[in-house]
SEFIZA-3560 file (N, C-alpha, C; in Angstrom, 3 decimals):
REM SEFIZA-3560
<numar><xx>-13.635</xx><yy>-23.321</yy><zz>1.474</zz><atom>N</atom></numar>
<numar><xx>-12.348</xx><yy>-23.879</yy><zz>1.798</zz><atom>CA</atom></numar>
<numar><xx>-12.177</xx><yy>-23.958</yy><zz>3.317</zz><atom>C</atom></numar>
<numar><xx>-12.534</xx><yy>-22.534</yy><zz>4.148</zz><atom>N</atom></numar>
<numar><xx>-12.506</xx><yy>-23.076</yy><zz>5.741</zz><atom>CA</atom></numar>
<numar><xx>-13.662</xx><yy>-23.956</yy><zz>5.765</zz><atom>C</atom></numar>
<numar><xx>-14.942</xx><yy>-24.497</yy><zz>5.402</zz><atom>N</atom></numar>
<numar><xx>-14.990</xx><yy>-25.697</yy><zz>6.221</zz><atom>CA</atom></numar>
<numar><xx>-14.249</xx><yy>-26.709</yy><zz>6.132</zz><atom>C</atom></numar>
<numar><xx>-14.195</xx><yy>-26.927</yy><zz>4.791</zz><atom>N</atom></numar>
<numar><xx>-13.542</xx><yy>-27.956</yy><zz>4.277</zz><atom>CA</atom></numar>
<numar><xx>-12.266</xx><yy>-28.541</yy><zz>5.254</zz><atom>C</atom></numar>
<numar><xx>-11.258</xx><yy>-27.660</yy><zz>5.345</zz><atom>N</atom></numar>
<numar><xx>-10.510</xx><yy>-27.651</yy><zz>6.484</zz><atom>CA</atom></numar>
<numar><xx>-10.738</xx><yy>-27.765</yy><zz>8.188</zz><atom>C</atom></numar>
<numar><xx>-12.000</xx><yy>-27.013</yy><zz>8.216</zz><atom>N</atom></numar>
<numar><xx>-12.109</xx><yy>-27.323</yy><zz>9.909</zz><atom>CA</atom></numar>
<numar><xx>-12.779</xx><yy>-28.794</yy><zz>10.168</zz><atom>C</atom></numar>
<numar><xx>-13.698</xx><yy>-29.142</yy><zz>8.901</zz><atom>N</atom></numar>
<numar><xx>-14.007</xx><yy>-30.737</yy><zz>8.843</zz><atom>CA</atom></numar>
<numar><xx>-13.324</xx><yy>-31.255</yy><zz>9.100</zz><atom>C</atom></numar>
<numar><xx>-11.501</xx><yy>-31.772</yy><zz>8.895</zz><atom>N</atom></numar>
<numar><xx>-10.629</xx><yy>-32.165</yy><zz>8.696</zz><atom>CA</atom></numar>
<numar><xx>-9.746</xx><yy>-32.174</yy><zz>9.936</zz><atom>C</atom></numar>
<numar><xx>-10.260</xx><yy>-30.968</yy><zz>10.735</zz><atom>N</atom></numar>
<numar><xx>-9.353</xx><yy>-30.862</yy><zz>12.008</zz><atom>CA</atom></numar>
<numar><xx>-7.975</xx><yy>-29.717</yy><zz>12.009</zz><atom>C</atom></numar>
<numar><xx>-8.158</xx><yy>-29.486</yy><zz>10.726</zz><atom>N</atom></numar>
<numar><xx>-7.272</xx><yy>-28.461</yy><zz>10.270</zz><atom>CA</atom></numar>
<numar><xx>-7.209</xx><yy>-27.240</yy><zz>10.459</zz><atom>C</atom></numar>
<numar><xx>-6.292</xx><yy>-26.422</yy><zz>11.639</zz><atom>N</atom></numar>
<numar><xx>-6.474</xx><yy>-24.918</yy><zz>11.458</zz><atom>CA</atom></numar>
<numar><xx>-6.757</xx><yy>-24.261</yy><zz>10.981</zz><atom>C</atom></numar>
<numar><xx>-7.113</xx><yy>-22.993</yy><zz>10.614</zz><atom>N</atom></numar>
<numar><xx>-7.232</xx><yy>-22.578</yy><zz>9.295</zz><atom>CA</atom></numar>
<numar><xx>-6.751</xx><yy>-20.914</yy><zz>9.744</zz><atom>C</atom></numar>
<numar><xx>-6.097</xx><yy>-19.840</yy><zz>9.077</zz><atom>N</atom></numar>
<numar><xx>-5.441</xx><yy>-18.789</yy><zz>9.304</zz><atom>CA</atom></numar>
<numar><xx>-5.958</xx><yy>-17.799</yy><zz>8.014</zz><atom>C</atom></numar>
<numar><xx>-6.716</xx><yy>-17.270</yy><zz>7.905</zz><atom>N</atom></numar>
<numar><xx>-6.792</xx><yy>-16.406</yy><zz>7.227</zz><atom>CA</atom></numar>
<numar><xx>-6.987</xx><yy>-14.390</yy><zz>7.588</zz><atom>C</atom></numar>
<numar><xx>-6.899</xx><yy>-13.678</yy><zz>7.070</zz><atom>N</atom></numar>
<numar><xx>-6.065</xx><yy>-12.473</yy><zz>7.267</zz><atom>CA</atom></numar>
<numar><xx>-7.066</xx><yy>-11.218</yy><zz>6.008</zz><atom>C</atom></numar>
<numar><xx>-7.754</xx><yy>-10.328</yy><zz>6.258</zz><atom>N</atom></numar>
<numar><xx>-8.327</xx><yy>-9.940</yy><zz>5.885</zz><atom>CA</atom></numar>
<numar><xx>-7.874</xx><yy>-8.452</yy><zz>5.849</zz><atom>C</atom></numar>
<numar><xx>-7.698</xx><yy>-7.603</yy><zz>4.403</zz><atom>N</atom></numar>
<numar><xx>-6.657</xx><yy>-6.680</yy><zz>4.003</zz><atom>CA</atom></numar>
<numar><xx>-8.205</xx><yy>-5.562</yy><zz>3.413</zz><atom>C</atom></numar>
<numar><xx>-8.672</xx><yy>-4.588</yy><zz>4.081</zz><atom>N</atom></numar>
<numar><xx>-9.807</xx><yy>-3.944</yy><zz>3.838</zz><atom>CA</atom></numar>
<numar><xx>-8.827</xx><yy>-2.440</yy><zz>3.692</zz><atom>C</atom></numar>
<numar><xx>-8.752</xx><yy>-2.171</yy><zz>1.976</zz><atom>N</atom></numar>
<numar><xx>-8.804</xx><yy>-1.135</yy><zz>1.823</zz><atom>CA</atom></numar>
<numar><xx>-7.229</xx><yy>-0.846</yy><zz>2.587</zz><atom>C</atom></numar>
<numar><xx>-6.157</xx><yy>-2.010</yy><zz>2.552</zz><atom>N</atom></numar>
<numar><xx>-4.974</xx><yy>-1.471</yy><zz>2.650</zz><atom>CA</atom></numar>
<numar><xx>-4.074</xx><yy>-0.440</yy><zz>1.858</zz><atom>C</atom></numar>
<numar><xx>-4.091</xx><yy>-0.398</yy><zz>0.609</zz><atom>N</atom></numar>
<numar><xx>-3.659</xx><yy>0.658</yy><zz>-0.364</zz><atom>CA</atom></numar>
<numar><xx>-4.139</xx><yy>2.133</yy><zz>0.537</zz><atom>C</atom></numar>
<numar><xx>-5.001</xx><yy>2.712</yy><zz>0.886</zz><atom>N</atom></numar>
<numar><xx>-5.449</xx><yy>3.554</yy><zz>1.536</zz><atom>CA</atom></numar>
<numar><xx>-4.866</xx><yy>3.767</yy><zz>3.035</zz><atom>C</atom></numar>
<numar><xx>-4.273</xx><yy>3.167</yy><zz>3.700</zz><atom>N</atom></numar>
<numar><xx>-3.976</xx><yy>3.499</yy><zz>4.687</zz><atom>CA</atom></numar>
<numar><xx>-2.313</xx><yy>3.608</yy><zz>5.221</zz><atom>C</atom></numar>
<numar><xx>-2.008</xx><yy>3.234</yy><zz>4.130</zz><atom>N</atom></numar>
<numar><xx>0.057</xx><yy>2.766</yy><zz>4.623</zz><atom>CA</atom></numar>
<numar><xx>0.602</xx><yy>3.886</yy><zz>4.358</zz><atom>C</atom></numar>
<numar><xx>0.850</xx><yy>4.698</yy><zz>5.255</zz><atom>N</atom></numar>
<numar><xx>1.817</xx><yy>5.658</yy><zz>5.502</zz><atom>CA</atom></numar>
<numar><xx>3.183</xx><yy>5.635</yy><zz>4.786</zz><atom>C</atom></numar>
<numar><xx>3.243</xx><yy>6.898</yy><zz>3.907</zz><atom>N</atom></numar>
<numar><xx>4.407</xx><yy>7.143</yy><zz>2.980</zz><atom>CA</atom></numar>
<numar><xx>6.034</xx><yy>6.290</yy><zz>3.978</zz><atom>C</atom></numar>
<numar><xx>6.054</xx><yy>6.876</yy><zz>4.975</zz><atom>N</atom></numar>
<numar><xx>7.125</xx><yy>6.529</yy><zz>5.421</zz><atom>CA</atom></numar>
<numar><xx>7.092</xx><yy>5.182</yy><zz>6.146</zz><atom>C</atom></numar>
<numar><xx>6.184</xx><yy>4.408</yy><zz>6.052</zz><atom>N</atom></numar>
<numar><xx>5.921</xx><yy>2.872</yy><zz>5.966</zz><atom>CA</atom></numar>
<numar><xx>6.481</xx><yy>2.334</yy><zz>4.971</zz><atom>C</atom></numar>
<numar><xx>6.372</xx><yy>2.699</yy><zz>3.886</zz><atom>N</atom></numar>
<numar><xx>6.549</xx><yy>2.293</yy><zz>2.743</zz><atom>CA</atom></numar>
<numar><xx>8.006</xx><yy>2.315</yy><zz>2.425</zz><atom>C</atom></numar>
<numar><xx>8.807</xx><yy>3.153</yy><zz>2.740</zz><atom>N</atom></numar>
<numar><xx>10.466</xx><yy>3.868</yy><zz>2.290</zz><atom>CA</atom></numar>
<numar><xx>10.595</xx><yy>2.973</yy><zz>3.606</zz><atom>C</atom></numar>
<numar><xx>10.626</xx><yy>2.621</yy><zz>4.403</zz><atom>N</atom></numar>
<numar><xx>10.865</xx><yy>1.878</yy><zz>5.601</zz><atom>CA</atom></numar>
<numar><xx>11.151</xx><yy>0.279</yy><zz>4.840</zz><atom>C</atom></numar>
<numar><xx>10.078</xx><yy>0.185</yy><zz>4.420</zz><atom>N</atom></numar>
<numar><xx>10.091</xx><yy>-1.360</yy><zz>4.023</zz><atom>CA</atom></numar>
<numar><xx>10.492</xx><yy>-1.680</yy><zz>2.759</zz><atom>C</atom></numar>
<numar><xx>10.880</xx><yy>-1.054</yy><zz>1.962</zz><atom>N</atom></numar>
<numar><xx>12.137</xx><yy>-0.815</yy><zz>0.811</zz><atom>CA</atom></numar>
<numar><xx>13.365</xx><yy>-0.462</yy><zz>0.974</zz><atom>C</atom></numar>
<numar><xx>13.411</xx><yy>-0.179</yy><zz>2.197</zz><atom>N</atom></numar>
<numar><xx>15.124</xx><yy>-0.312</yy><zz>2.791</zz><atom>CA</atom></numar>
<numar><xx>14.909</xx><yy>-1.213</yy><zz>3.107</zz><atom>C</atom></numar>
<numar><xx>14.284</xx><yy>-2.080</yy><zz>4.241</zz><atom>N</atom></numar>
<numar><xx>13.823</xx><yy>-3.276</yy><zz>4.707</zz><atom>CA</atom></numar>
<numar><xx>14.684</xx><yy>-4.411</yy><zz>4.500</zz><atom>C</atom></numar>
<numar><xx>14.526</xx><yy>-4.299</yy><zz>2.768</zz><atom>N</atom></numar>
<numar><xx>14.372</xx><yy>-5.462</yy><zz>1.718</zz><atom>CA</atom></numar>
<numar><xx>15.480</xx><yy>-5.405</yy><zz>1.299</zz><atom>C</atom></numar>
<numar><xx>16.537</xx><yy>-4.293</yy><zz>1.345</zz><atom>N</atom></numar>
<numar><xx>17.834</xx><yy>-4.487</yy><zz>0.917</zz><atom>CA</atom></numar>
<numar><xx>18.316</xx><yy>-3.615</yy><zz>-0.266</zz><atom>C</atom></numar>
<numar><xx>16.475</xx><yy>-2.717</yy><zz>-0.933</zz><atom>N</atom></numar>
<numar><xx>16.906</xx><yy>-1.699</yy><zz>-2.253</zz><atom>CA</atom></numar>
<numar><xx>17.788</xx><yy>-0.605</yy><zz>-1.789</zz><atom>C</atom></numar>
<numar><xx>18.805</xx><yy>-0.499</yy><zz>-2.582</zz><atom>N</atom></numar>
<numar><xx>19.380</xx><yy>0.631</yy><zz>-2.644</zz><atom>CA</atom></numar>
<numar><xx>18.974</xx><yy>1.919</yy><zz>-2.652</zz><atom>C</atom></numar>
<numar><xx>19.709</xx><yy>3.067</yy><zz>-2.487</zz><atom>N</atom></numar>
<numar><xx>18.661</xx><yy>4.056</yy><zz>-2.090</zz><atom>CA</atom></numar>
<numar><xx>18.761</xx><yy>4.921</yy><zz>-2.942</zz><atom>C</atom></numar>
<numar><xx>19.119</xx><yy>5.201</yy><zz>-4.223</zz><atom>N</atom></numar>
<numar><xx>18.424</xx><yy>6.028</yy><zz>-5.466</zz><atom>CA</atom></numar>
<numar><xx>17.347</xx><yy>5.160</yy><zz>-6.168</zz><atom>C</atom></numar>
<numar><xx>17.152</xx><yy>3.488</yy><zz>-6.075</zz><atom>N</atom></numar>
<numar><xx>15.844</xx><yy>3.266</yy><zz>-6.376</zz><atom>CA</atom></numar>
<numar><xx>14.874</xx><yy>3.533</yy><zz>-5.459</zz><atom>C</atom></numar>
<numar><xx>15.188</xx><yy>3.438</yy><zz>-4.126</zz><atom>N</atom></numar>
<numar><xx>14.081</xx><yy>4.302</yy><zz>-2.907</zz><atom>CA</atom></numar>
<numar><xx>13.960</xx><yy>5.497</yy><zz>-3.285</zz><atom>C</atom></numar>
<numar><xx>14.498</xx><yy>6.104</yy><zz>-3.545</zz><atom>N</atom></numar>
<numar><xx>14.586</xx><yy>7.820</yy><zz>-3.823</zz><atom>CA</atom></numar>
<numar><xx>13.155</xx><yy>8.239</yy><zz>-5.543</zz><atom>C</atom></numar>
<numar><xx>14.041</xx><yy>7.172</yy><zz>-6.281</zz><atom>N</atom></numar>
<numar><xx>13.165</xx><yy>6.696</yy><zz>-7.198</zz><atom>CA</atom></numar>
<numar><xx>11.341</xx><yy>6.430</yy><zz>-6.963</zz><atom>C</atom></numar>
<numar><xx>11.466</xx><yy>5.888</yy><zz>-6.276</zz><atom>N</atom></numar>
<numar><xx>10.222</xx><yy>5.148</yy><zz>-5.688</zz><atom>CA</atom></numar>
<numar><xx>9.023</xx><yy>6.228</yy><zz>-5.603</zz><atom>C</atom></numar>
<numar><xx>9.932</xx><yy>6.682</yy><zz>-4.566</zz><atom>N</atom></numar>
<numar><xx>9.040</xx><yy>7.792</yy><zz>-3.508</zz><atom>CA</atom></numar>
<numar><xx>8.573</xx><yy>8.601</yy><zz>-4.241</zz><atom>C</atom></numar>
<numar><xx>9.806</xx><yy>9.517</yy><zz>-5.208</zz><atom>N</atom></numar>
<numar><xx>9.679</xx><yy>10.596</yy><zz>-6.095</zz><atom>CA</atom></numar>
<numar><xx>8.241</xx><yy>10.403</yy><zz>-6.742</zz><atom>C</atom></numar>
<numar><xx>7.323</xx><yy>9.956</yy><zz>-6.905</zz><atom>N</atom></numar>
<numar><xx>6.126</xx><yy>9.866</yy><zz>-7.227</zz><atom>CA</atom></numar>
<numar><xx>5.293</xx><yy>10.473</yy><zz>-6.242</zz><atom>C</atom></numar>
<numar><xx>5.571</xx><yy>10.680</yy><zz>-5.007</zz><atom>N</atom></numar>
<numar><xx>4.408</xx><yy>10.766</yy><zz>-3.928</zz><atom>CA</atom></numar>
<numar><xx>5.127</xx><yy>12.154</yy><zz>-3.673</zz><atom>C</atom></numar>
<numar><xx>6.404</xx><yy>12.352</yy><zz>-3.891</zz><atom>N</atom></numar>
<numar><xx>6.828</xx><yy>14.004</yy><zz>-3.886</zz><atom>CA</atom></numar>
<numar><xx>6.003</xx><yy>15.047</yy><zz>-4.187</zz><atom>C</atom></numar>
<numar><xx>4.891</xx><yy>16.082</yy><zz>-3.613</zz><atom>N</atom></numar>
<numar><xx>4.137</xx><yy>17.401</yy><zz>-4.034</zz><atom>CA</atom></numar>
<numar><xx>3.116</xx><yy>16.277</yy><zz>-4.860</zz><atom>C</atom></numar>
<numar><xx>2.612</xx><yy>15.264</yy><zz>-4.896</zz><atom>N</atom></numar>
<numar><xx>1.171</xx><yy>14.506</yy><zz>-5.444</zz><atom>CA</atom></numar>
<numar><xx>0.389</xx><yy>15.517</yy><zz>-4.947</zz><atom>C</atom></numar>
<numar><xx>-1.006</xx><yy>15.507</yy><zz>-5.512</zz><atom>N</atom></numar>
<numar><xx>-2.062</xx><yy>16.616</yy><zz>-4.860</zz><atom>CA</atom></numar>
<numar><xx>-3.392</xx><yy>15.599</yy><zz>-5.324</zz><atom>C</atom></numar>
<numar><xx>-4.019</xx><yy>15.400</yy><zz>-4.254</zz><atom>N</atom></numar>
<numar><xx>-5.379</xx><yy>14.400</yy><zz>-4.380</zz><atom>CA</atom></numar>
<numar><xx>-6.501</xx><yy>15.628</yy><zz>-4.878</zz><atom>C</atom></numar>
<numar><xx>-7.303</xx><yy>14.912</yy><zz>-5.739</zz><atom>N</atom></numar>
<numar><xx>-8.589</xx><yy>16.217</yy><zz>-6.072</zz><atom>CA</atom></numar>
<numar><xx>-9.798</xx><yy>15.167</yy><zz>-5.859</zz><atom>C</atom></numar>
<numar><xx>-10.752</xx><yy>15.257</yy><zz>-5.236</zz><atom>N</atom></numar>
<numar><xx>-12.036</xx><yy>14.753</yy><zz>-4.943</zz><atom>CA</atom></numar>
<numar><xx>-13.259</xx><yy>15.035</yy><zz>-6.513</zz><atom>C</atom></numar>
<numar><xx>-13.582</xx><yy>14.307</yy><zz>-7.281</zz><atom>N</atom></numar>
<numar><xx>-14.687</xx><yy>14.745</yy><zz>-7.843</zz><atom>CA</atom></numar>
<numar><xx>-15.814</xx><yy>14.575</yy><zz>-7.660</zz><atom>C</atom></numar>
<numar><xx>-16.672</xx><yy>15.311</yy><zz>-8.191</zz><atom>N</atom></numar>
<numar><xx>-18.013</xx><yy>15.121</yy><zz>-7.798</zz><atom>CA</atom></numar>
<numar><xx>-19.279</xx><yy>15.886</yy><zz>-8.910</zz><atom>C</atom></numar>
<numar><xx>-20.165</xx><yy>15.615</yy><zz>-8.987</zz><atom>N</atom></numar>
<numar><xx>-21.120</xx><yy>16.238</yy><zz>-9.795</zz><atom>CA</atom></numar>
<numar><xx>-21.412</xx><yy>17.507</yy><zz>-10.356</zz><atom>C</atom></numar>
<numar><xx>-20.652</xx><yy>18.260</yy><zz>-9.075</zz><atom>N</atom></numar>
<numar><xx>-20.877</xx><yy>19.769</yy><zz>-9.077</zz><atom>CA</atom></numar>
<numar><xx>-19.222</xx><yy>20.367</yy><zz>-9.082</zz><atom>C</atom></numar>
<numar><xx>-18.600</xx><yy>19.441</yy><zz>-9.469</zz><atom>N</atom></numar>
<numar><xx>-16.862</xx><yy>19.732</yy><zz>-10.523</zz><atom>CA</atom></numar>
<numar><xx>-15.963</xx><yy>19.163</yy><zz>-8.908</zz><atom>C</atom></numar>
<numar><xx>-14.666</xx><yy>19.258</yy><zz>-9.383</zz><atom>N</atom></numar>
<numar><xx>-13.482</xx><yy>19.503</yy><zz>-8.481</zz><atom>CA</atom></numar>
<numar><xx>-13.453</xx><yy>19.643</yy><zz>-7.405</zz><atom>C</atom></numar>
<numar><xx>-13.131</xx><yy>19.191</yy><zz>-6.744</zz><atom>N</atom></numar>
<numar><xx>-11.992</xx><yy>20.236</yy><zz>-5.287</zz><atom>CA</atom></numar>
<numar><xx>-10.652</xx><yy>20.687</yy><zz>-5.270</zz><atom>C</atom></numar>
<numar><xx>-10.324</xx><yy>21.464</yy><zz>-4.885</zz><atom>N</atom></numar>
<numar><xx>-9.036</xx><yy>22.140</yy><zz>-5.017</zz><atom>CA</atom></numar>
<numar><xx>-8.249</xx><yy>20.879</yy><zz>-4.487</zz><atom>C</atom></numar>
<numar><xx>-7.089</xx><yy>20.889</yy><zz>-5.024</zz><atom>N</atom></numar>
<numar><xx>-5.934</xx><yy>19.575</yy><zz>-5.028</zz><atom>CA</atom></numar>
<numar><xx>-5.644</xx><yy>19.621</yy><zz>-3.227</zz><atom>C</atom></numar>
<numar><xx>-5.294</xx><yy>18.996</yy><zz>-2.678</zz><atom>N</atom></numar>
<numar><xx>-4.734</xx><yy>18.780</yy><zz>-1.269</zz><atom>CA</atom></numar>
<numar><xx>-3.857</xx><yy>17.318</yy><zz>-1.244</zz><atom>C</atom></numar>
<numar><xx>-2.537</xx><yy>17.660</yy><zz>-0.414</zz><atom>N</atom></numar>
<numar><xx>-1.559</xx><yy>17.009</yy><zz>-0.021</zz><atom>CA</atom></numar>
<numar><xx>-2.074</xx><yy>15.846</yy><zz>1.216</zz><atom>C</atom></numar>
<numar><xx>-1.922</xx><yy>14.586</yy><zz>1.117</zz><atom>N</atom></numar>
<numar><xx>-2.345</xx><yy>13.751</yy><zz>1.537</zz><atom>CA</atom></numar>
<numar><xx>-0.822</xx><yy>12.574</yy><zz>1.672</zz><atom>C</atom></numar>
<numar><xx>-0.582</xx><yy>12.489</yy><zz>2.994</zz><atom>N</atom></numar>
<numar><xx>0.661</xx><yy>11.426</yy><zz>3.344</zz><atom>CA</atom></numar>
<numar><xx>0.737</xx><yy>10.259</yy><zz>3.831</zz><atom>C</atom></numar>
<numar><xx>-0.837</xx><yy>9.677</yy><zz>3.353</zz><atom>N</atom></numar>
<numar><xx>-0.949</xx><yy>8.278</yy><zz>3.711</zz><atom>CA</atom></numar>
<numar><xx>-2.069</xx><yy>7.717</yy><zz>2.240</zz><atom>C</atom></numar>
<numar><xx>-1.221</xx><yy>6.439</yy><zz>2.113</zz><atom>N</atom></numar>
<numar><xx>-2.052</xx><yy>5.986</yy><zz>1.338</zz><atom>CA</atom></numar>
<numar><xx>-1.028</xx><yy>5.624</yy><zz>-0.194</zz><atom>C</atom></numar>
<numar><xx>-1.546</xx><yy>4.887</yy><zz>-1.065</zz><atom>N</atom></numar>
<numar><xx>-0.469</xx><yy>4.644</yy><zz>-2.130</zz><atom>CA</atom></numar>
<numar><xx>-1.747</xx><yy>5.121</yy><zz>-3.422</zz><atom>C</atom></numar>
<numar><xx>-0.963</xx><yy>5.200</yy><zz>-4.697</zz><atom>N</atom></numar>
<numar><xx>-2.084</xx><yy>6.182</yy><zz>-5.455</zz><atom>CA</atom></numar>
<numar><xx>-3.050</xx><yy>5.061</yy><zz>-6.109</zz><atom>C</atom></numar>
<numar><xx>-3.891</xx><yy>5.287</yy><zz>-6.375</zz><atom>N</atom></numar>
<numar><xx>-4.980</xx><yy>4.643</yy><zz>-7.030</zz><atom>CA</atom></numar>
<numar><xx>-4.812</xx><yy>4.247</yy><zz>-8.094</zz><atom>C</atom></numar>
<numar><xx>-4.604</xx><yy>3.180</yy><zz>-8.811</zz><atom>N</atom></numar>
<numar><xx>-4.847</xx><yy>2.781</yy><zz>-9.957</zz><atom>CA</atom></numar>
<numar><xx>-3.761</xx><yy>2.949</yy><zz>-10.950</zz><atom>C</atom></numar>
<numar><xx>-2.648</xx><yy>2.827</yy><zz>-9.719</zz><atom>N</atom></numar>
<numar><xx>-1.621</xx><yy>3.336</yy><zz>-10.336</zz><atom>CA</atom></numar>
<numar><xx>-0.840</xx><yy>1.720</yy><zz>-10.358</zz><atom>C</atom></numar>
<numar><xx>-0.247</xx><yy>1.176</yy><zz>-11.410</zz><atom>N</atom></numar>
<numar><xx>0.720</xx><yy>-0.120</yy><zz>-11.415</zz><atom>CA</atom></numar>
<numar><xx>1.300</xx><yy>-0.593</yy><zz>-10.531</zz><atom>C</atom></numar>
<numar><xx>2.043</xx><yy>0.185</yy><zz>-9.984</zz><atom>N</atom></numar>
<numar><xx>3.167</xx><yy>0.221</yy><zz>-8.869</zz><atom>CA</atom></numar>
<numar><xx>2.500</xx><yy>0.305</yy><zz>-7.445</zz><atom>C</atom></numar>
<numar><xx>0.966</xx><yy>0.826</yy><zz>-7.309</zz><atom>N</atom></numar>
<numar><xx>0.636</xx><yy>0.683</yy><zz>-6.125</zz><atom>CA</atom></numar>
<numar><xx>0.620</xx><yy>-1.268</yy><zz>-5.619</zz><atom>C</atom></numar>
<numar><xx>0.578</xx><yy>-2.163</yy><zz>-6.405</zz><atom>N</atom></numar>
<numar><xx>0.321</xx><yy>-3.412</yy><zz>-5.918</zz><atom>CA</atom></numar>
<numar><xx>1.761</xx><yy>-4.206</yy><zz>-5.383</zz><atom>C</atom></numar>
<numar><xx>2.841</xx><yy>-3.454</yy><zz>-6.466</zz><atom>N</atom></numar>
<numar><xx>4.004</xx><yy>-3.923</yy><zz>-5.844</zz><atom>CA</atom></numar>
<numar><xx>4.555</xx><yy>-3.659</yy><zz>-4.602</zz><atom>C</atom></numar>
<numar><xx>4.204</xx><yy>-2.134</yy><zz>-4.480</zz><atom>N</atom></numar>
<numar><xx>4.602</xx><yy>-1.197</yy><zz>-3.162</zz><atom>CA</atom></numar>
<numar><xx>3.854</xx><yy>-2.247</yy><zz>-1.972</zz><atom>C</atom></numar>
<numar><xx>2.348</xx><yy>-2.512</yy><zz>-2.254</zz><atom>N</atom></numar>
<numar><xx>2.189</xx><yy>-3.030</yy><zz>-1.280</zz><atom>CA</atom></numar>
<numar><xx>2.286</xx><yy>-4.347</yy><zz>-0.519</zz><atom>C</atom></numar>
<numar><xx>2.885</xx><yy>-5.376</yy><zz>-1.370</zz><atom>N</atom></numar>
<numar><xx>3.218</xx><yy>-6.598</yy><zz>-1.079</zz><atom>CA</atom></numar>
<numar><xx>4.749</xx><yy>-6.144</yy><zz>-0.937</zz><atom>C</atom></numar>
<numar><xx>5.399</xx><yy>-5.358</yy><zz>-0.951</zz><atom>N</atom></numar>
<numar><xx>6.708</xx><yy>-5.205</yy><zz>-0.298</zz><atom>CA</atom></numar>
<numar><xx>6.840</xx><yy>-4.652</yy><zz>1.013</zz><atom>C</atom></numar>
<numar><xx>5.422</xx><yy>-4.081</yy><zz>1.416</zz><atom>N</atom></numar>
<numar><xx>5.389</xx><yy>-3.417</yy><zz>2.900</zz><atom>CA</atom></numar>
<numar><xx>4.688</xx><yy>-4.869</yy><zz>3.437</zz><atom>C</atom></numar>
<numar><xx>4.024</xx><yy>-5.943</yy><zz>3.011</zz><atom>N</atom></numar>
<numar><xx>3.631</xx><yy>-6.695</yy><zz>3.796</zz><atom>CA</atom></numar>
<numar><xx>4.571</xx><yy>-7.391</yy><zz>3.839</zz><atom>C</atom></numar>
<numar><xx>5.579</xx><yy>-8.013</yy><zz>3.209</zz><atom>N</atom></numar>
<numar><xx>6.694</xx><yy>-8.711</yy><zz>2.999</zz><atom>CA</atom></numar>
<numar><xx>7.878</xx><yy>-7.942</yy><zz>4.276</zz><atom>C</atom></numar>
<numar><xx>8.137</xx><yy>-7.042</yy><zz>3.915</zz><atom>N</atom></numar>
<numar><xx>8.491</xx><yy>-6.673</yy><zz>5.329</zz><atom>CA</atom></numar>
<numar><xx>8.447</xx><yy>-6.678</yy><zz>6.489</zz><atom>C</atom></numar>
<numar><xx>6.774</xx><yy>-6.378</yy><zz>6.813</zz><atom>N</atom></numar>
<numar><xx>6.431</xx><yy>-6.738</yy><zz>7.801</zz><atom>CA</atom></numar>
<numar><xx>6.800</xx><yy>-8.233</yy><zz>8.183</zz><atom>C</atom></numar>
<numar><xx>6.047</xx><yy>-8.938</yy><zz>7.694</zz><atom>N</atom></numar>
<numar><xx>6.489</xx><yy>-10.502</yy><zz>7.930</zz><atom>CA</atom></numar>
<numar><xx>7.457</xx><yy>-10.549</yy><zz>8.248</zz><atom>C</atom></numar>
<numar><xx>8.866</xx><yy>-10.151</yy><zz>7.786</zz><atom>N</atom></numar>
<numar><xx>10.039</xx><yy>-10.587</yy><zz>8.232</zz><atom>CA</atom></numar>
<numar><xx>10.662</xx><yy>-10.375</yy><zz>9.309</zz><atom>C</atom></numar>
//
């Protein structure tokens, strides 16, 4: 599609998102859900998921003890895709 376009004479703008879920800071996130105009027991709502979360690493030889981690949205979780097109949506604005 960019040649196609630069054939044409046409700008082309594209924007490359590596492993964003992983890096957006909890309070990025409650930032840009006020942002947007949500009220704040569905923010409160929101968050309450990332409240005392505990990440565990696995591996071959079992577990790691759980650890508190304040960046990042959870894995594989539904709501991580919405969260994050509402922090880019923010941004933009």
């Amino acid at each position: 599609m960019q040649e196609k376009f630069t054939a044409k004479g046409k700008k082309v703008l594209a924007l490359w998102i590596w492993k964003g879920f992983y890096r957006v800071p909890r309070e990025v996130i409650r930032w840009a859900i006020h942002k947007l105009g949500v009220e704040e027991w569905l923010v409160s709502a929101a968050m309450s998921m990332y409240t005392g979360a505990k990440t565990v690493v696995r591996t071959v030889y079992g577990n790691s003890n759980g650890f508190e981690e304040n960046v990042g949205m959870h894995q594989g979780s539904m709501f991580s895709p919405l969260l994050f097109m509402i922090v880019m949506e923010a941004l933009a604005r």
